[in-house]
N, C-alpha and C positions, 0 to 999 in steps of 0.2 A: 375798660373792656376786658382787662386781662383775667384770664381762668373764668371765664361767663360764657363766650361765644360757642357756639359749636358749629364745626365746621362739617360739610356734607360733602363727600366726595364722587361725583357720579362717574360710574366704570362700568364699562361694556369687557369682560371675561375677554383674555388676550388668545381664542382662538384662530387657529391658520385658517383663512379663508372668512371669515367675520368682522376679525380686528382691523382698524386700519384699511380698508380694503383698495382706498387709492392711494395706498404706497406698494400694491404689491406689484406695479409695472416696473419700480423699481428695486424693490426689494423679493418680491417672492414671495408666496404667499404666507410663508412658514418666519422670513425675514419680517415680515411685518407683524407678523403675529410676537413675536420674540420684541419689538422694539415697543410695542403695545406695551410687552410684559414690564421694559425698564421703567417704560413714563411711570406708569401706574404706581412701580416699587419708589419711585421718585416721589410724587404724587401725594402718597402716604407717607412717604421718610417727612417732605417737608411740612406736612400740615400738622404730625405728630410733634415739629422740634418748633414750629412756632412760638409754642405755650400760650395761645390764648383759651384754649377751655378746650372740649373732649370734640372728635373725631368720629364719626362714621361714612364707612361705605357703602354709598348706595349701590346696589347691583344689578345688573340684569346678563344670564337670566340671576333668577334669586337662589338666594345664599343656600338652598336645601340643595343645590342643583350637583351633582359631584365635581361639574369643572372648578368649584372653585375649593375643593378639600386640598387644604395644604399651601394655598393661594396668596395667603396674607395674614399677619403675624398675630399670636397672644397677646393685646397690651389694653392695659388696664382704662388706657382713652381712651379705646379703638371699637367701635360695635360697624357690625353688616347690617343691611335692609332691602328689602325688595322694590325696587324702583316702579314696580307696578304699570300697569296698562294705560294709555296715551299716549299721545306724542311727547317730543322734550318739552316744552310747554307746561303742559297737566302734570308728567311728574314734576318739575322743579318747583311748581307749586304747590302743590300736595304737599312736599319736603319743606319746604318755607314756611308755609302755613300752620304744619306741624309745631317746627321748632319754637316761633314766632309768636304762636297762641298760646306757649307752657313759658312765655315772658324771657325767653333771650333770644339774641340775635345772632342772625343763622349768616353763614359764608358760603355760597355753592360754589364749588368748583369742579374741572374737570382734570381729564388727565394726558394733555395733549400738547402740554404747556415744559419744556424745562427748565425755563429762564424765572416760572413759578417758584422763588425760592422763596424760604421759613420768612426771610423780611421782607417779604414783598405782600406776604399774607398778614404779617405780623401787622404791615401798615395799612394795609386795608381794614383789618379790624379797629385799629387805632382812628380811624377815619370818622369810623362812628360814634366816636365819644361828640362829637359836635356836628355829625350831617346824619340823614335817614338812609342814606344808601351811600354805597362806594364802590367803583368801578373799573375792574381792572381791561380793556380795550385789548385786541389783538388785530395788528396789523393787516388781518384778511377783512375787517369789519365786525367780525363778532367782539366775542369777551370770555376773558381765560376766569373770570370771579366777579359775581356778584356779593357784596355782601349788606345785608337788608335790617334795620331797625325797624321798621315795619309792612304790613304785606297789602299790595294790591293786588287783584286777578289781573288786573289788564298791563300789567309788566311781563305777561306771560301767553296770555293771548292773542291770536293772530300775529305773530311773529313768523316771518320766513325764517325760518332754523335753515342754517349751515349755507345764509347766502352774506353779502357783504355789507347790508342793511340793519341786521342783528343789535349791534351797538346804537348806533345814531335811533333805531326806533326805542330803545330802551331809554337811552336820555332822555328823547322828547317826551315821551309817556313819565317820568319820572318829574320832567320839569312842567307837564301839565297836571301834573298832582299836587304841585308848591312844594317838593319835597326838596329839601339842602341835600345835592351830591358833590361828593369828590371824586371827577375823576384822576385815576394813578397814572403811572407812563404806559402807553402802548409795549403790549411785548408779544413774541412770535411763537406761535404754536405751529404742531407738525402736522399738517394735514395731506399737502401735494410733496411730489419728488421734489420740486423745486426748494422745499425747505428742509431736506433735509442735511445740505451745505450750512445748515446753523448750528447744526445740531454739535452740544459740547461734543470733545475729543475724547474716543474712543466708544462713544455711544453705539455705532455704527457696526464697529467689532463687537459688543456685548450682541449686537443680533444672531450673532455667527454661534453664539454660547449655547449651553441646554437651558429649553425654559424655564426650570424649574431654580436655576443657577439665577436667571437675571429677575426672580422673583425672590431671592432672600432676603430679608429684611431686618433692618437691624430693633433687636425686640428690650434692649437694653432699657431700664427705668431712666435713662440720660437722655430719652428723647421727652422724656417728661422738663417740665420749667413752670 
């Protein structure tokens, strides 16, 4: 699967007052919006050093929009897209179906994840050399990465988005399709206060930084493999 896949990255623009919005009882409105900005620079650092095939950002709002001029780096893997109108549901499938129908296999992810590191993408992609899908699990019940050798609508369909169901209904729709999954280890995204006691050392401090600081990205041809 190496240099074939392409991975999708879905991102909500790291504004104060939109980003994040239940971490701002703990952080602030402007704190959360800043700690949006590092996942995200995260997000993209590690889906660029994976090296399994080219990268883009899905966005909303979309890429014309001016929040995101200056946002995210020149690199020659790296393209923006408009996540377009639906729920999370419709776009992820839209995206899927995309990738999926021009004959490689797509990775979604999002950016909410830090424990999401380049090997943990690298092995979900690996996953698919022998199963139809692969599953990264996040400890609230959802999932930090789907990634899909082929597409059904009803992986995406009536789904309660952003409740603790999320995961378990995806298995079952997957294993009522006969499709071979691997699920990966469980890992922890930032959604409540409560998780942000996970969050790596100094992450915490970069909220305190200027946004534009905790969005620089490293644009070096090194994040290519």
């Amino acid at each position: 699967m190496v240099n074939t896949a392409h991975i999708i990255v879905f991102a909500k623009a790291p504004v104060a007052g939109l980003a994040k919005t239940r971490l701002i009882p703990a952080l602030g409105a402007t704190g959360a919006a800043r700690l949006a900005a590092s996942m995200l620079k995260h997000a993209v650092e590690q889906a660029l050093a994976c090296g399994v095939g080219t990268v883009e950002v899905c966005v909303t709002p979309a890429p014309q929009d001016p929040t995101w001029s200056g946002l995210l780096p020149q690199h020659a893997a790296l393209s923006l897209s408009d996540q377009g109108q639906g729920d999370l549901g419709e776009r992820m499938a839209r995206a899927a179906r995309r990738v999926l129908d021009a004959g490689r296999p797509v990775l979604l992810m999002g950016t909410d994840c830090p424990e999401l590191s380049a090997e943990r993408i690298r092995a979900a992609a690996d996953g698919l050399r022998t199963n139809d899908a692969a599953l990264v699990p996040a400890f609230d019940g959802g999932y930090v990465l789907l990634a899909l050798n082929r597409f059904d609508a009803s992986l995406f369909q009536d789904i309660a988005w952003s409740t603790s169901s999320v995961a378990q209904a995806t298995q079952s729709r997957i294993a009522l399709l006969g499709w071979r999954l691997v699920t990966l280890p469980t890992l922890h995204d930032m959604d409540e206060p409560d998780d942000l006691s996970r969050l790596p050392a100094g992450w915490l401090a970069a909220a305190e930084a200027p946004l534009q600081q905790g969005l620089a990205l490293q644009t070096e041809s090194g994040g290519q493999k």
